[in-house]
PDB file of the backbone (N, CA, C, O) and the ligand in Angstrom, with CONECT records:
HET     ZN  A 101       1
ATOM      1  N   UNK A   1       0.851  -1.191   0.000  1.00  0.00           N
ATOM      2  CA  UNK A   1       0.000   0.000   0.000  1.00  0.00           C
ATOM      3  C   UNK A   1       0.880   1.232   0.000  1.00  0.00           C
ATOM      4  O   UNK A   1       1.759   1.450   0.834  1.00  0.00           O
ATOM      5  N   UNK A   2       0.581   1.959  -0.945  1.00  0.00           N
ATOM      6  CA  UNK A   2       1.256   3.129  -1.289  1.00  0.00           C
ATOM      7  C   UNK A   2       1.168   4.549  -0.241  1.00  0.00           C
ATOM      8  O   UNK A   2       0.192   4.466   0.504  1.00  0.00           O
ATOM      9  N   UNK A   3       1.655   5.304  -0.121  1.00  0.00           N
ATOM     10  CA  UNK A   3       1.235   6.158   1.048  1.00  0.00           C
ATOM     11  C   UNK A   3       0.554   7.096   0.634  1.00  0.00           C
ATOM     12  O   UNK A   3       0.651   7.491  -0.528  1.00  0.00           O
ATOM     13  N   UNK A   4      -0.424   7.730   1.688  1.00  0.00           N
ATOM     14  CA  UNK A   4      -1.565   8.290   1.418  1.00  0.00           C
ATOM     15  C   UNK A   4      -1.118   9.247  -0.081  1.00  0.00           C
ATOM     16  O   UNK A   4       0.039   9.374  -0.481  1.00  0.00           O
ATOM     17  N   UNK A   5      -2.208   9.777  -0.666  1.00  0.00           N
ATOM     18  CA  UNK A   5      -2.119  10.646  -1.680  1.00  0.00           C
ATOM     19  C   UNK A   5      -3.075  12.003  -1.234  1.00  0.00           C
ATOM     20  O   UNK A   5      -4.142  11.805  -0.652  1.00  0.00           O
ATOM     21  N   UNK A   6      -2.579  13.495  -1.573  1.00  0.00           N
ATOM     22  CA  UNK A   6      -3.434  14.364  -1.438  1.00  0.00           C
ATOM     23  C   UNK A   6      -4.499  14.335  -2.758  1.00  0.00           C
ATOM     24  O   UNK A   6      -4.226  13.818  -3.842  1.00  0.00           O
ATOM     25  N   UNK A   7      -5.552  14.891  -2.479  1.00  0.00           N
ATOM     26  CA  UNK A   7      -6.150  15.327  -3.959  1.00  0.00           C
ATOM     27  C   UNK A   7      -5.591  15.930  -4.617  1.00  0.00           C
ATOM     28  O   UNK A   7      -5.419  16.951  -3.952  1.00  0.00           O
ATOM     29  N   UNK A   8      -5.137  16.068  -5.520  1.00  0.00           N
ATOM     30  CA  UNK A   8      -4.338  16.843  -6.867  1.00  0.00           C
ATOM     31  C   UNK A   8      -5.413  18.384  -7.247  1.00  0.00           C
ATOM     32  O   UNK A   8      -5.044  19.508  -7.588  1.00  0.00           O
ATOM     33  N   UNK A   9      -6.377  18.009  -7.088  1.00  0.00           N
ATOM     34  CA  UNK A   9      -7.495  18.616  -7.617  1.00  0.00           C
ATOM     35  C   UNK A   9      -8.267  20.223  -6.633  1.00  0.00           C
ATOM     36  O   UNK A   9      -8.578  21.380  -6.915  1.00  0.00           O
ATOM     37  N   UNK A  10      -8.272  19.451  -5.592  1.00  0.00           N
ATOM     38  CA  UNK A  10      -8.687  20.197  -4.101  1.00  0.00           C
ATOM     39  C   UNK A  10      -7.344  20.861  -3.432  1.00  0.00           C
ATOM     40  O   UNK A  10      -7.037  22.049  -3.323  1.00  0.00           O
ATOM     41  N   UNK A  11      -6.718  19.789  -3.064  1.00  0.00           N
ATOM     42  CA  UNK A  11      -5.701  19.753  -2.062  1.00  0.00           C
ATOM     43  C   UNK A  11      -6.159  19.949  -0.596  1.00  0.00           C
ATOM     44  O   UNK A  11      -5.507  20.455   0.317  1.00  0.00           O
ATOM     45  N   UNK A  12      -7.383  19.459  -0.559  1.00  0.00           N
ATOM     46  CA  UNK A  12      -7.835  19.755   0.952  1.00  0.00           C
ATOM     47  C   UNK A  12      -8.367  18.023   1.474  1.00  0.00           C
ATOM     48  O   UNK A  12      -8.604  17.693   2.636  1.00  0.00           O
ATOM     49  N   UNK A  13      -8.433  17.329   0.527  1.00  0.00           N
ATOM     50  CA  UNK A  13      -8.431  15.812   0.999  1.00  0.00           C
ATOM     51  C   UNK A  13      -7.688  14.822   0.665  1.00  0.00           C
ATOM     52  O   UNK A  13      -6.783  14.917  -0.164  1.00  0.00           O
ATOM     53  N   UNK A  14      -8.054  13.564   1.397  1.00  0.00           N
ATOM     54  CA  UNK A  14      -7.342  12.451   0.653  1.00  0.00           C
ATOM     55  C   UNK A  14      -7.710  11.859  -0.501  1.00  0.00           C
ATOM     56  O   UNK A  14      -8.818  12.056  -1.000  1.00  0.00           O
ATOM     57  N   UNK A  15      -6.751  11.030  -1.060  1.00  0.00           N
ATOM     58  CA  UNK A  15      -7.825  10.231  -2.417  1.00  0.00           C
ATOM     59  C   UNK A  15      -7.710   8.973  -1.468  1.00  0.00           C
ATOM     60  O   UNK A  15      -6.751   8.461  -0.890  1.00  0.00           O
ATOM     61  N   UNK A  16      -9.238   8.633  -1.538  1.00  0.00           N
ATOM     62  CA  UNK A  16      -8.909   7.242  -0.719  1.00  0.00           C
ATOM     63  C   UNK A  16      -9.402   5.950  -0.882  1.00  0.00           C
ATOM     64  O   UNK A  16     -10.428   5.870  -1.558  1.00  0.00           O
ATOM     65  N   UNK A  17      -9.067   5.211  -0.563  1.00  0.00           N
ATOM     66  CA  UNK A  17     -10.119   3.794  -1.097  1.00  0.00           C
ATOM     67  C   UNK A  17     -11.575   3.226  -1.240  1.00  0.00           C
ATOM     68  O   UNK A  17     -12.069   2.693  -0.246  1.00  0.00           O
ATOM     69  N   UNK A  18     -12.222   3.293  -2.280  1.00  0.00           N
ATOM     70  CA  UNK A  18     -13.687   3.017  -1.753  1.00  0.00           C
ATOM     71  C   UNK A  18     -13.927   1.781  -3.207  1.00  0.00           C
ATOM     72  O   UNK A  18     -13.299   1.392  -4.191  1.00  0.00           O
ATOM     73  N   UNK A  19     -15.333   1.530  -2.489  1.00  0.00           N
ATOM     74  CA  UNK A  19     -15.879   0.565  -3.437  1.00  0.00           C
ATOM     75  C   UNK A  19     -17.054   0.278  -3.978  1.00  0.00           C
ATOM     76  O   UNK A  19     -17.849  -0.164  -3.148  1.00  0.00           O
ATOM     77  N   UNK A  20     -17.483   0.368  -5.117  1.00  0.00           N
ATOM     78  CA  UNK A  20     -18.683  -0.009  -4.873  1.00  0.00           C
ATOM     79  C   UNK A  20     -19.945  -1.518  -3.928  1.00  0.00           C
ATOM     80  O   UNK A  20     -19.763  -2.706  -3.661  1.00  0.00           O
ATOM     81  N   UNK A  21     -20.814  -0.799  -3.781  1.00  0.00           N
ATOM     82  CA  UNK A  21     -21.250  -2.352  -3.004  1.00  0.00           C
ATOM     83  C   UNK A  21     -21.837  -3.182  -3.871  1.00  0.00           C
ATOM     84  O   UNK A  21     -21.731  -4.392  -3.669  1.00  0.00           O
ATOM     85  N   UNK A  22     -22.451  -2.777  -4.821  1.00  0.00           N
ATOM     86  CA  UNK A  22     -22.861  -3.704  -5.783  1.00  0.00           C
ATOM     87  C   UNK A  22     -22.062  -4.807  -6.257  1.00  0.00           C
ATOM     88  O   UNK A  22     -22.581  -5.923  -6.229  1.00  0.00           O
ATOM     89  N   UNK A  23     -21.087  -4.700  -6.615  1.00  0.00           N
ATOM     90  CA  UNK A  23     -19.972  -5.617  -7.215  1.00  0.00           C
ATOM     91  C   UNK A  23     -18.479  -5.620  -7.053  1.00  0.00           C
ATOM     92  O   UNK A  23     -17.679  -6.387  -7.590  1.00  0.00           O
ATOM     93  N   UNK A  24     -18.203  -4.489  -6.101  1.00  0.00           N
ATOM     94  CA  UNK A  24     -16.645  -4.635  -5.092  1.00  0.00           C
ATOM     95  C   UNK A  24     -16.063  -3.787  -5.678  1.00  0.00           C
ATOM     96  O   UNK A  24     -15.161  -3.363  -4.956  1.00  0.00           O
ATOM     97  N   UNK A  25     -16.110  -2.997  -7.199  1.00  0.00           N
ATOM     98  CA  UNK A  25     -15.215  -2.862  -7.961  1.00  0.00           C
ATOM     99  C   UNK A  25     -14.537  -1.376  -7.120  1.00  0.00           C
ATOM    100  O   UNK A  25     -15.204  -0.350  -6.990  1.00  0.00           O
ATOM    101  N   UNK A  26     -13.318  -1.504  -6.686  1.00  0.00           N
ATOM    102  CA  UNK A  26     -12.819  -0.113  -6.319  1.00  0.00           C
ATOM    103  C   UNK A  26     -12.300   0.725  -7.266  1.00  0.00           C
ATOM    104  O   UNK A  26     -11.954   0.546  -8.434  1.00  0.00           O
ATOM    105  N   UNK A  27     -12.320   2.170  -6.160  1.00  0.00           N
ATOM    106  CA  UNK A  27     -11.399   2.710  -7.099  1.00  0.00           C
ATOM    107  C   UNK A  27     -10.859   4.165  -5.847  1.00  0.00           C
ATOM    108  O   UNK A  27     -10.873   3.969  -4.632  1.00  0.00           O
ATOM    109  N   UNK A  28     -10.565   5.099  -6.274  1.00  0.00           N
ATOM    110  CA  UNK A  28      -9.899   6.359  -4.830  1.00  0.00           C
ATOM    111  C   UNK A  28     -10.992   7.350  -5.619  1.00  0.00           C
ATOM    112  O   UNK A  28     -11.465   7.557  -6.736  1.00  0.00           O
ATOM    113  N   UNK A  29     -11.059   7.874  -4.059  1.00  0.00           N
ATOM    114  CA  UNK A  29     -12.424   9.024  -4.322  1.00  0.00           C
ATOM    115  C   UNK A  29     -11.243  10.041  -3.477  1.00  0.00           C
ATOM    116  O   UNK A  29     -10.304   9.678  -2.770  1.00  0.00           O
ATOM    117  N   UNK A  30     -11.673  11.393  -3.839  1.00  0.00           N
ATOM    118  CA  UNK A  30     -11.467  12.430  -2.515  1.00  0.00           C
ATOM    119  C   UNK A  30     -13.268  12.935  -2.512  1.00  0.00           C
ATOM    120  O   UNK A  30     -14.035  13.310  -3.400  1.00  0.00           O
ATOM    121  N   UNK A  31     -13.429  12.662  -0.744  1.00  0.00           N
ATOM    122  CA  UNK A  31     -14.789  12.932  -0.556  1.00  0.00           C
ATOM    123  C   UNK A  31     -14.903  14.471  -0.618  1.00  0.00           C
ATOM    124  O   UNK A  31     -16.062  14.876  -0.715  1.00  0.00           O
ATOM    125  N   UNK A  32     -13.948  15.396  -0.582  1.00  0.00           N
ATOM    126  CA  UNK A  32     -13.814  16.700  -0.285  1.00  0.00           C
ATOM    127  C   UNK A  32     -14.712  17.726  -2.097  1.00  0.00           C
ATOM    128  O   UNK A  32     -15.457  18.685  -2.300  1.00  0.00           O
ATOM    129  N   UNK A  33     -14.185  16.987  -2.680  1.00  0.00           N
ATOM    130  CA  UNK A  33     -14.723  16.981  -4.186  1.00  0.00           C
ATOM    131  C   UNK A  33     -15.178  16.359  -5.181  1.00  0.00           C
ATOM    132  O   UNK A  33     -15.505  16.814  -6.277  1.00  0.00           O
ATOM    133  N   UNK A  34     -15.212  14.928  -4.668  1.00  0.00           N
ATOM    134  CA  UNK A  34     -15.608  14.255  -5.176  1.00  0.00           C
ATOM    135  C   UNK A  34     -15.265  13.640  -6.262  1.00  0.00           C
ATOM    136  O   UNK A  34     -16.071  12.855  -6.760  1.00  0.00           O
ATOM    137  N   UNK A  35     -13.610  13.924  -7.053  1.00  0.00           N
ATOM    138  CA  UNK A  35     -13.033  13.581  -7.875  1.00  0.00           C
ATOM    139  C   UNK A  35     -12.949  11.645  -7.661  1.00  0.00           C
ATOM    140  O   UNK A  35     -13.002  11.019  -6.603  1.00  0.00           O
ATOM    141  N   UNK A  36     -12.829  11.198  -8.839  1.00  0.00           N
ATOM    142  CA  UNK A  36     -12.759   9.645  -8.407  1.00  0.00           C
ATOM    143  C   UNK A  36     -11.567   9.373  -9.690  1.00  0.00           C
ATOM    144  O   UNK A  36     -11.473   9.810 -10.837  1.00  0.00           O
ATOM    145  N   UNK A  37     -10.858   8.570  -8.988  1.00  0.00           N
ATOM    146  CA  UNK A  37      -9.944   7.700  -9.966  1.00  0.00           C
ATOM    147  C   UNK A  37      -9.772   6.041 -10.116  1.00  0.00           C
ATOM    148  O   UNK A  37      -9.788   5.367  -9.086  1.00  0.00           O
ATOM    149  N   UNK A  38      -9.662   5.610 -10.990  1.00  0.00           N
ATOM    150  CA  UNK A  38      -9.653   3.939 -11.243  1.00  0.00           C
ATOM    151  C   UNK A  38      -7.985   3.256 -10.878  1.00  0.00           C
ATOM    152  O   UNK A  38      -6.887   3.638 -11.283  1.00  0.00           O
ATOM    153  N   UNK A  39      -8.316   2.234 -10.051  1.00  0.00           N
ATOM    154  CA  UNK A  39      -7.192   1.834  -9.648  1.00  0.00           C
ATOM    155  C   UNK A  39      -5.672   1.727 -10.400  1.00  0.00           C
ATOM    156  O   UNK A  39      -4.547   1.618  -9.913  1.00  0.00           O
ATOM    157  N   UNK A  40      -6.195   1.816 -11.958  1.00  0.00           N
ATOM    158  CA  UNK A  40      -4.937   2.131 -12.646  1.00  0.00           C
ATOM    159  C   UNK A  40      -4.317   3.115 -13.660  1.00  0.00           C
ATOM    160  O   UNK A  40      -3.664   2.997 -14.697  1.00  0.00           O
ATOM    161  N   UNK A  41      -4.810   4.164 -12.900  1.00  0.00           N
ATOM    162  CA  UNK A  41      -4.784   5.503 -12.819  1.00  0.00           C
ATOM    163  C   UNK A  41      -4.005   6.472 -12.272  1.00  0.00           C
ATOM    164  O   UNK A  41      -3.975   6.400 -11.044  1.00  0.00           O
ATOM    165  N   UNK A  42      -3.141   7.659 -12.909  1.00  0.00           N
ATOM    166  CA  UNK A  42      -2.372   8.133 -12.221  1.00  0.00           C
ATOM    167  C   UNK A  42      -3.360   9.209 -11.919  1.00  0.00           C
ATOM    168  O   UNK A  42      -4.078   9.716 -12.782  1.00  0.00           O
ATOM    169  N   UNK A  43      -3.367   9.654 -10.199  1.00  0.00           N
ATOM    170  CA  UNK A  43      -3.949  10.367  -9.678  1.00  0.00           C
ATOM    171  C   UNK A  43      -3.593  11.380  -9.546  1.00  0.00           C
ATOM    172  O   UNK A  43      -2.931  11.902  -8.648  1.00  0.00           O
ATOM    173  N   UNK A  44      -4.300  12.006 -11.070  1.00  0.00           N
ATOM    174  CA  UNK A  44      -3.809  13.695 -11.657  1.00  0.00           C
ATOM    175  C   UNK A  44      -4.714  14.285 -11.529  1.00  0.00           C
ATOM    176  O   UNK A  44      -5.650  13.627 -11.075  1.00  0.00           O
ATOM    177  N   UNK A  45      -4.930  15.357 -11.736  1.00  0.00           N
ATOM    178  CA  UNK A  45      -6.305  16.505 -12.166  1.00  0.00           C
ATOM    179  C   UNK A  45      -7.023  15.854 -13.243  1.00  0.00           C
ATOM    180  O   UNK A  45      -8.182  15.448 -13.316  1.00  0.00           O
ATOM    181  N   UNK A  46      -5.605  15.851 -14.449  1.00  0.00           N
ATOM    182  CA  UNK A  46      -6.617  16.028 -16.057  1.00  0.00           C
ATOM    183  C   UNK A  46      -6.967  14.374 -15.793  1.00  0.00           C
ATOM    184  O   UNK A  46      -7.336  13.930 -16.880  1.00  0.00           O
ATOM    185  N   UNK A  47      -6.986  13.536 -14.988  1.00  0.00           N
ATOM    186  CA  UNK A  47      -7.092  11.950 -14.891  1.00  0.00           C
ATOM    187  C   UNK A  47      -8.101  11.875 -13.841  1.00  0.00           C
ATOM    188  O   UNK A  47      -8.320  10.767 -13.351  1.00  0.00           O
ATOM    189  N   UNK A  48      -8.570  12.612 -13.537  1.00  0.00           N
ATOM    190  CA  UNK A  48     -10.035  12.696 -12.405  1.00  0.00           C
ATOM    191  C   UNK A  48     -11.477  12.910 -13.806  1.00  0.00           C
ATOM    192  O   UNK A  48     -11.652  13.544 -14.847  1.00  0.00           O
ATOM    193  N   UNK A  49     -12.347  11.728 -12.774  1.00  0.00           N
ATOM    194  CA  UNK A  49     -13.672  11.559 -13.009  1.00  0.00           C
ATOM    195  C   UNK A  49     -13.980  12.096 -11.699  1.00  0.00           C
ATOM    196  O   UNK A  49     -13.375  12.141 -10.629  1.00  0.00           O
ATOM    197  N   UNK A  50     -15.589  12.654 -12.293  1.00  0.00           N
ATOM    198  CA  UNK A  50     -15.944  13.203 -11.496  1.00  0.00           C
ATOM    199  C   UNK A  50     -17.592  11.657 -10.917  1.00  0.00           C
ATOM    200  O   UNK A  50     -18.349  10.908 -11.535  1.00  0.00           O
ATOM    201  N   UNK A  51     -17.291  12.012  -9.369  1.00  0.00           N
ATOM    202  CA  UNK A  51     -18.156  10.708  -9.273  1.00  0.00           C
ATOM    203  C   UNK A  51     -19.596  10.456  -9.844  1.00  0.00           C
ATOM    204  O   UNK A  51     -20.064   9.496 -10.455  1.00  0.00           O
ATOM    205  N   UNK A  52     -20.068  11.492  -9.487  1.00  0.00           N
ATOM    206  CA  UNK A  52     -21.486  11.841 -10.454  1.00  0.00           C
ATOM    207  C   UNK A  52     -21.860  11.351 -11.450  1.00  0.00           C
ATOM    208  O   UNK A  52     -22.947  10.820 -11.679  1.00  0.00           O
ATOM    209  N   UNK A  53     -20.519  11.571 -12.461  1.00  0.00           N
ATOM    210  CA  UNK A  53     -20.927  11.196 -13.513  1.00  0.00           C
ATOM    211  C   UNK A  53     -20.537   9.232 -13.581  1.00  0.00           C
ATOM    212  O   UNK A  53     -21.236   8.383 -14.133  1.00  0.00           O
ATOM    213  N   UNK A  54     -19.563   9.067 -13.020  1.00  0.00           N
ATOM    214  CA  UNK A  54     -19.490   7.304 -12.843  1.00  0.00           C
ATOM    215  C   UNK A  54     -20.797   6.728 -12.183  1.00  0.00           C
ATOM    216  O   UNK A  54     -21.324   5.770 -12.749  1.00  0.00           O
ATOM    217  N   UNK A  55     -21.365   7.230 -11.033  1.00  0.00           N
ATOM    218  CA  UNK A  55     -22.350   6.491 -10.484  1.00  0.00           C
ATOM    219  C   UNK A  55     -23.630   6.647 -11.526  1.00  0.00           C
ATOM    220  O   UNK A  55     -24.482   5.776 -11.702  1.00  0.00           O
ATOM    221  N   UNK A  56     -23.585   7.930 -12.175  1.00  0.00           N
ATOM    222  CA  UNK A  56     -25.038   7.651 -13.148  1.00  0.00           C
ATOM    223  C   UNK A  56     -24.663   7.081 -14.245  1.00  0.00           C
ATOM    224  O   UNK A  56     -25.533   6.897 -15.096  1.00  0.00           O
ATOM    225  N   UNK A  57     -23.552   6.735 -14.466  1.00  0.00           N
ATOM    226  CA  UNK A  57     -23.329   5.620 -15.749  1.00  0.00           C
ATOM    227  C   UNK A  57     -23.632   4.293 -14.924  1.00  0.00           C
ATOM    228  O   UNK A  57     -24.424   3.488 -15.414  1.00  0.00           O
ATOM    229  N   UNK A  58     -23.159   4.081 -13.942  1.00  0.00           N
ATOM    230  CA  UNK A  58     -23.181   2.917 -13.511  1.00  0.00           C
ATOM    231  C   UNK A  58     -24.251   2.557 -13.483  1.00  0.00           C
ATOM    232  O   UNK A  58     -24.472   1.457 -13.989  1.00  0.00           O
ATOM    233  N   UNK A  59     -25.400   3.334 -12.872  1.00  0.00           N
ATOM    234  CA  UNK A  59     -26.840   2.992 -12.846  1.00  0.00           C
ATOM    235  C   UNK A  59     -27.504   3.265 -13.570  1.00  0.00           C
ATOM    236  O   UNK A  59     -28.706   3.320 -13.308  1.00  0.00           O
ATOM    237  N   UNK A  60     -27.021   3.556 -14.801  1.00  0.00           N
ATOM    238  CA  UNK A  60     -27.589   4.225 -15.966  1.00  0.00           C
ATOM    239  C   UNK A  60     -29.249   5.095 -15.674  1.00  0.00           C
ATOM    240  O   UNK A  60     -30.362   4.661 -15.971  1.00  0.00           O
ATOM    241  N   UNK A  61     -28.927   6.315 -15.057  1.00  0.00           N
ATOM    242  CA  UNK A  61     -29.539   7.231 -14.802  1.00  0.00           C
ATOM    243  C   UNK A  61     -29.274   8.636 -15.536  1.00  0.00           C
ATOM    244  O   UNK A  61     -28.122   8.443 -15.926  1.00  0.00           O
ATOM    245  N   UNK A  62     -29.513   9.544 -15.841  1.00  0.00           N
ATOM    246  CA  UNK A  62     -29.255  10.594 -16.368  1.00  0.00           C
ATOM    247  C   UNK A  62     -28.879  11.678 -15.117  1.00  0.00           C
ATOM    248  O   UNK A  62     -29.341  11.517 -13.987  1.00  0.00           O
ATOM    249  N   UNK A  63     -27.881  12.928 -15.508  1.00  0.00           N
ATOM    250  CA  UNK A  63     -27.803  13.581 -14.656  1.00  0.00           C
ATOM    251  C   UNK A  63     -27.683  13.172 -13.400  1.00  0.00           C
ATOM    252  O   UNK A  63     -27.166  12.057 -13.329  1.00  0.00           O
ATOM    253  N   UNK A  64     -28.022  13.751 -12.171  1.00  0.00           N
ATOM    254  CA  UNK A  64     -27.345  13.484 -10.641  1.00  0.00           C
ATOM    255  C   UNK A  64     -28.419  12.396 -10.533  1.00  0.00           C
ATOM    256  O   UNK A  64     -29.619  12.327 -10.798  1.00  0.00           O
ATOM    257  N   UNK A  65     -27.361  11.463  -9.963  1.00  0.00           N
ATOM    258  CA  UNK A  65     -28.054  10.363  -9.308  1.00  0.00           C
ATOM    259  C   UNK A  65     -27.982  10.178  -8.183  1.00  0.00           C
ATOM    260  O   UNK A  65     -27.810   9.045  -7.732  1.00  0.00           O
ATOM    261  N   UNK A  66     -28.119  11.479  -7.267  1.00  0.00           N
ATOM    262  CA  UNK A  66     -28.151  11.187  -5.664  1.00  0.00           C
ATOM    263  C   UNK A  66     -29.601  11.715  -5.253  1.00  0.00           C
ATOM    264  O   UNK A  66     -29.690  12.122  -4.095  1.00  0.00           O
ATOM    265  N   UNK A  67     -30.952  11.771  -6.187  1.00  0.00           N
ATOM    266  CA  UNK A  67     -31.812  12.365  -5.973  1.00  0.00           C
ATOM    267  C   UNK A  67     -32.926  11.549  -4.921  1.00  0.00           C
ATOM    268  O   UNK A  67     -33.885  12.013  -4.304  1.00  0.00           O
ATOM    269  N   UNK A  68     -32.356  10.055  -4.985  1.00  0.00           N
ATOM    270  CA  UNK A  68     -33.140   9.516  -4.092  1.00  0.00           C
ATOM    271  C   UNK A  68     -32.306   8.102  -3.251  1.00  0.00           C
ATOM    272  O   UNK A  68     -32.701   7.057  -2.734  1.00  0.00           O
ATOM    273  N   UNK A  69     -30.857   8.812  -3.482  1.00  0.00           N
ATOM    274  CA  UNK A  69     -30.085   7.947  -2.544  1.00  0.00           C
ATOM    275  C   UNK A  69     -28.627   8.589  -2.245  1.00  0.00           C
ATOM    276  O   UNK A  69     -28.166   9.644  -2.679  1.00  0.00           O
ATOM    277  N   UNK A  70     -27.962   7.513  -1.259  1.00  0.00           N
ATOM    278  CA  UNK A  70     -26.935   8.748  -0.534  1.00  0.00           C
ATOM    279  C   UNK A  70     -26.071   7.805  -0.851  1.00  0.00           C
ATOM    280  O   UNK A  70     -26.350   6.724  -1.369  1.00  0.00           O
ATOM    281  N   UNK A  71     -24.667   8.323  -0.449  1.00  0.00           N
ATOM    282  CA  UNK A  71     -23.071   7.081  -0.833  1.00  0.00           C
ATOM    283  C   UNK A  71     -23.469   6.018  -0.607  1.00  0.00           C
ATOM    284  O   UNK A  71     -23.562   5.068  -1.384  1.00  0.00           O
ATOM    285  N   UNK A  72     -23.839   6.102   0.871  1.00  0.00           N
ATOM    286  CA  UNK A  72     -23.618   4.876   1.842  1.00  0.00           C
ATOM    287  C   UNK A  72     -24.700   3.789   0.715  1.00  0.00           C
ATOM    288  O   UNK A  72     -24.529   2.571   0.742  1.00  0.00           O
ATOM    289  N   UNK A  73     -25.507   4.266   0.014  1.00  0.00           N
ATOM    290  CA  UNK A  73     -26.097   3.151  -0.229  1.00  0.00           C
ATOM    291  C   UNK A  73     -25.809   2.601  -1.750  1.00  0.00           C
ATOM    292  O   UNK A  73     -26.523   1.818  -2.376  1.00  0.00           O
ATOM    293  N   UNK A  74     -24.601   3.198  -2.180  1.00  0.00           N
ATOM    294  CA  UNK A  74     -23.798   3.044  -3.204  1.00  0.00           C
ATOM    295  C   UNK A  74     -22.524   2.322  -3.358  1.00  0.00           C
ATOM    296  O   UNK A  74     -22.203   1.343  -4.032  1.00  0.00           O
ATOM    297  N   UNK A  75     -21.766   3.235  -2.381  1.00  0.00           N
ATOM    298  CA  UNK A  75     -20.467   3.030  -2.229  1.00  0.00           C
ATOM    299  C   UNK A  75     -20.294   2.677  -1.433  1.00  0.00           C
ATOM    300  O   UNK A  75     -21.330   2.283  -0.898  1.00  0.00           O
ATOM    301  N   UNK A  76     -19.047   2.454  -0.607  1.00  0.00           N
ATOM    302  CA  UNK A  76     -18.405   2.624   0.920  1.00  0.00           C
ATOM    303  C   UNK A  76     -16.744   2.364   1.093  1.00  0.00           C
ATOM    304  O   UNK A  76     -15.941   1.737   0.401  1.00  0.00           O
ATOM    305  N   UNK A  77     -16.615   3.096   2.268  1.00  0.00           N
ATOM    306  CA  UNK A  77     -14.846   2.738   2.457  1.00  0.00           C
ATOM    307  C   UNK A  77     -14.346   1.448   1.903  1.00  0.00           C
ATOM    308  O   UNK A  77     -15.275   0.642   1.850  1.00  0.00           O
ATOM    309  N   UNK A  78     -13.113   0.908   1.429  1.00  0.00           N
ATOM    310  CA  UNK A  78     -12.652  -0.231   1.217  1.00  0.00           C
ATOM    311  C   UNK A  78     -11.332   0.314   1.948  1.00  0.00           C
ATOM    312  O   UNK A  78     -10.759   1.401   2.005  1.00  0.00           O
ATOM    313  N   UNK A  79     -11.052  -1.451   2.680  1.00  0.00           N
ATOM    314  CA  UNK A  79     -10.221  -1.143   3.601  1.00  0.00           C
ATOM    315  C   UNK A  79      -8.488  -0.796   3.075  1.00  0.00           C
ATOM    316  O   UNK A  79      -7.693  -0.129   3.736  1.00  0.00           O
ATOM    317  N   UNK A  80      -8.162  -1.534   1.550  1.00  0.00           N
ATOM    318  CA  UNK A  80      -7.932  -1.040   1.049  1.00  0.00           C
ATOM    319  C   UNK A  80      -7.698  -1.231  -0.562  1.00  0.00           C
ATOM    320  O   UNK A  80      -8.306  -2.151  -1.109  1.00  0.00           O
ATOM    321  N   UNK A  81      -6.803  -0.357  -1.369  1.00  0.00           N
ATOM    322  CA  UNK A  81      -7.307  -0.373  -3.703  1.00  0.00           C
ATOM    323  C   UNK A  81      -7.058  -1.752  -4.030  1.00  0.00           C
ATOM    324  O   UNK A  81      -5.897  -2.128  -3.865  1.00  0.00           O
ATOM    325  N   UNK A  82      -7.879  -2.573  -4.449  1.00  0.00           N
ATOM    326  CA  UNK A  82      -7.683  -3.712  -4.843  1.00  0.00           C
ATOM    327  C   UNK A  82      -7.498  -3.619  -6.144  1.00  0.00           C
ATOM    328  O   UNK A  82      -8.596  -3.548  -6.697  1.00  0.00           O
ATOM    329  N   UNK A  83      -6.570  -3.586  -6.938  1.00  0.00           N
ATOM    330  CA  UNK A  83      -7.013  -4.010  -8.476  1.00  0.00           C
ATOM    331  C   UNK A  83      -7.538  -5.143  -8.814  1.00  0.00           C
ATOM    332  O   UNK A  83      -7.834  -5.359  -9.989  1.00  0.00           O
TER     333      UNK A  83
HETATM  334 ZN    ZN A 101     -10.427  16.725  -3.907  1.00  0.00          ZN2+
END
């Protein structure tokens, strides 16, 4: 495990491990902005997704898909980046 990373993006959080619950797949979020990166990913600015738009692909929803649900019932911490 690599040592922590700041957000590139913010600089006010971590990028940190999370996962989805549906199917495990991780990847590093900073919760501060919400930038998300894929485990084999260099964790840059111009290399940030923004989560929004991954979770409404994922659930193939249009636009924000937090209108009738929250992380926790999406995502959650992973203890730690699994590729
Ligand atoms: Zn950030």
């Amino acid at each position: 495990m690599s040592a922590k990373r700041v957000c590139p993006r913010c600089e006010q959080d971590w990028a940190q491990p999370y996962r989805f619950k549906a199917d495990g797949t991780c990847f590093l979020l900073c919760a501060e902005c919400d930038s998300l990166w894929w485990p084999h990913e260099t964790v840059g600015v111009t290399q940030a997704h923004f989560l929004d738009d991954v979770v409404a692909a994922r659930l193939g929803v249009e636009g924000d898909p937090w209108g009738d649900r929250v992380w926790a019932d999406v995502i959650e911490p992973a203890p730690v980046l699994q590729r």
